[in-house]
C-alpha positions in Angstrom: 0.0 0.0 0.0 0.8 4.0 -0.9 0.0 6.5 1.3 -0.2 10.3 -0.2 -0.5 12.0 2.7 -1.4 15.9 3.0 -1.2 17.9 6.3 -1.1 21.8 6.9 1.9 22.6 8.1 5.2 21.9 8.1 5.2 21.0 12.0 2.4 18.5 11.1 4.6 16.9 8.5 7.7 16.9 10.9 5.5 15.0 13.2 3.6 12.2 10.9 7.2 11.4 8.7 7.9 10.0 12.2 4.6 8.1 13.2 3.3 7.4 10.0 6.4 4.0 9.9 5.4 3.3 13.2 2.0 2.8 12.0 2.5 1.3 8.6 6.0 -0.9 9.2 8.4 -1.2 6.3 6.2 -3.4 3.9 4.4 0.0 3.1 5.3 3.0 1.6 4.3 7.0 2.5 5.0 10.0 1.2 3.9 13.6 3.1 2.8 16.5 1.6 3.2 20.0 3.8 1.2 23.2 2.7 1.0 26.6 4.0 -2.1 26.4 6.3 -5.5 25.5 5.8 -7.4 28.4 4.5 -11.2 27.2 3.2 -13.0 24.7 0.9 -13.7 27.0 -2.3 -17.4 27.9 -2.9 -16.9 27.0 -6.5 -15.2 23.7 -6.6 -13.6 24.3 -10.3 -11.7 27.6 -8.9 -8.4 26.7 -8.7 -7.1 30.4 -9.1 -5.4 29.8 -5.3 -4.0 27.0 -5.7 -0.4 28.1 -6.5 -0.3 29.6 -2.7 0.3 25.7 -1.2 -3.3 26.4 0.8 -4.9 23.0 1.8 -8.5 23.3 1.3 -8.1 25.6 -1.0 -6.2 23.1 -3.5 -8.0 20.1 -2.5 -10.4 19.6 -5.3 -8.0 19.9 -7.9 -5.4 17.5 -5.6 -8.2 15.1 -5.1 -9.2 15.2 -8.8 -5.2 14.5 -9.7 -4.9 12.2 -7.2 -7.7 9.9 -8.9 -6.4 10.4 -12.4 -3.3 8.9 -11.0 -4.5 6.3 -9.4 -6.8 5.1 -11.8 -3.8 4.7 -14.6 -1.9 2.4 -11.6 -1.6 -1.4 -12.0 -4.7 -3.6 -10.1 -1.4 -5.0 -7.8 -0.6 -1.5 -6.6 -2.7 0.3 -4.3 -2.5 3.8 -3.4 -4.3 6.0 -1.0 -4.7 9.9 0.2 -5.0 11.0 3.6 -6.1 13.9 4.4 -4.8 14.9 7.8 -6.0 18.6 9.0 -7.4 20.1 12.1 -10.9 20.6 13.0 -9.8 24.4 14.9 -13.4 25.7 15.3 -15.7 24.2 12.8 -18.5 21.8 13.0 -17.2 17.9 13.1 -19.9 16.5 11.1 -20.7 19.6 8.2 -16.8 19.9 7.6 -16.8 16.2 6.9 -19.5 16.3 4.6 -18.0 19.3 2.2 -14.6 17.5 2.3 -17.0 14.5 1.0 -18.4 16.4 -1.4 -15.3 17.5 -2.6 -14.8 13.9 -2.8 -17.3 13.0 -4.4 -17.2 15.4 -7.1 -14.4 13.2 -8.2 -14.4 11.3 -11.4 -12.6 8.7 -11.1 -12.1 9.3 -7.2 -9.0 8.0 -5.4 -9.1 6.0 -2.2 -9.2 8.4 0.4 -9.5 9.1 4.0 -10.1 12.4 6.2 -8.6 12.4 9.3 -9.2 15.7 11.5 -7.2 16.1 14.6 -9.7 17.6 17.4 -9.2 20.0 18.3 -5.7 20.4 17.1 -2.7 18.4 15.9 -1.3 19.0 19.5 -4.2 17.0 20.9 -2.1 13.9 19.3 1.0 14.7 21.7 -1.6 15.7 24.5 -3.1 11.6 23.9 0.1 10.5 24.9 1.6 12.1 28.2 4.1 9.6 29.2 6.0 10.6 25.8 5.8 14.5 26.5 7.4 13.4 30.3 10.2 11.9 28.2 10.8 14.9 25.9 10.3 17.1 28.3 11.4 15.8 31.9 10.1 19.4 33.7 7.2 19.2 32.0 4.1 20.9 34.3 2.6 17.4 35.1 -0.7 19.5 37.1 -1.5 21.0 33.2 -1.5 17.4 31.5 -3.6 16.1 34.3 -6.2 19.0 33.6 -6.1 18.1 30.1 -9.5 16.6 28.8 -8.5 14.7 25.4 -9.8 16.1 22.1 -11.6 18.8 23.9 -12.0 22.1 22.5 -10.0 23.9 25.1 -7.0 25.6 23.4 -4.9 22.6 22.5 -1.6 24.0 21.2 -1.9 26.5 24.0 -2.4 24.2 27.0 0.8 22.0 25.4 2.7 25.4 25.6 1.6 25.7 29.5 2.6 22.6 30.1 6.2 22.7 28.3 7.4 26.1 27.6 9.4 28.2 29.9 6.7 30.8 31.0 4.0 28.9 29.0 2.0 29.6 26.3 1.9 34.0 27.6 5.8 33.9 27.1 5.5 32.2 23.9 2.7 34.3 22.3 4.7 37.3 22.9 7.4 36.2 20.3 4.9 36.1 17.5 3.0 33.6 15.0 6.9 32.9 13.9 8.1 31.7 17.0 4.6 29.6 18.0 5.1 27.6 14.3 9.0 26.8 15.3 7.9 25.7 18.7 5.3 23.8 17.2 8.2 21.7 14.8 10.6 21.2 17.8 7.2 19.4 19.8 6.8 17.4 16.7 10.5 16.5 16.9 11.0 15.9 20.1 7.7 14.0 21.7 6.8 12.2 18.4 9.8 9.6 18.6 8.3 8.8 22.4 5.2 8.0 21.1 3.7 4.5 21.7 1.1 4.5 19.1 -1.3 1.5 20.8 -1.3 3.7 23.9 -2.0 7.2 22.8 -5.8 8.8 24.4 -6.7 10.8 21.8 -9.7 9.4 19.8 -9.2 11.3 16.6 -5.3 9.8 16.7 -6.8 6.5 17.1 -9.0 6.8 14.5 -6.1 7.7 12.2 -4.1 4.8 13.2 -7.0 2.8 12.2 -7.6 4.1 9.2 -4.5 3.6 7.8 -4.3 0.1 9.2 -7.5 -0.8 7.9 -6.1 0.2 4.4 -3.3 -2.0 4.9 -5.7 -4.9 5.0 
């Protein structure tokens, strides 16, 4: 199996280049695709004019429509599958699912794919597995994990800030959107290797895992 994998950001990249082989073993092969945030499903699915900025949603119908182009011209022994992994931030679960669907389905011929929305956050991941942020991050603040309700809508990046910054997610706001995306590669870096993907809390990381897994099948 092929995974095309497509994530906002390059911190999101950093992290699932290392828990996508966890996940998939070394029978499989991956490949992931970084873009420069997540911007908005077009109203008109044929307008591509934004495409060119490496926007996610914005490119998605005519990445989807590539995609199943591609796949369809591959040989019945070679399978081949696109991921979509973005974050849910503060839209509605089920009516973003079904425009990413109908993007989908707009497709002719569609390639095998599978959305997978972090809740709230791509930092909810780490959050789902707290023994591996102790190990990144020995003076971690173990009272703001505790507090931590998984997948909630609470903040996410910022309560992983709190709990692993010097002077918390305050100190680091102050340095700018600049400094928050660099911070947000080095947790990537540095939790992600910790990881045990069997034991990680976070339903919407779970349901990744499975998805992929199931694909495998």
């Amino acid at each position: 199996m092929h995974f095309e994998i497509l994530v906002e950001d390059l911190s999101g990249k950093k992290a699932l280049d290392i828990l996508v082989p966890k996940i998939i073993g070394d029978m499989h092969t991956f490949k992931v695709h970084h873009y420069k945030g997540i911007g908005r499903i077009p109203k008109n699915m044929k307008d591509t004019k934004n495409a060119h900025k490496r926007i996610l949603l914005e490119s998605l119908p005519k990445l989807l429509n590539g995609y199943g182009n591609t796949f369809h011209g591959y040989p019945n022994n070679y399978r081949a599958a696109v991921i979509l992994v973005c974050d849910l931030d503060d839209k509605c679960l089920k009516t973003f699912r079904q425009d990413l669907f109908g993007i989908l389905n707009d497709c002719n011929p569609k390639p095998e794919t599978r959305f997978c929305i972090a809740v709230e956050e791509g930092e909810a991941w780490f959050l789902g597995d707290p023994n591996a942020i102790r190990k990144a991050y020995p003076k971690v603040r173990i009272s703001v994990l505790n507090s931590y309700e998984n997948d909630s809508i609470c903040g996410t990046w910022e309560t992983l800030a709190d709990a692993v910054y010097p002077g918390g997610v305050s100190k680091l706001s102050q340095k700018g959107g600049q400094a928050v995306g660099i911070e947000k590669s080095k947790w990537a870096e540095t939790i992600a290797p910790g990881m045990n993907i069997m034991k990680n809390r976070s339903p919407s990381f779970c349901y990744f895992r499975d998805k992929l897994r199931e694909l495998m099948e």
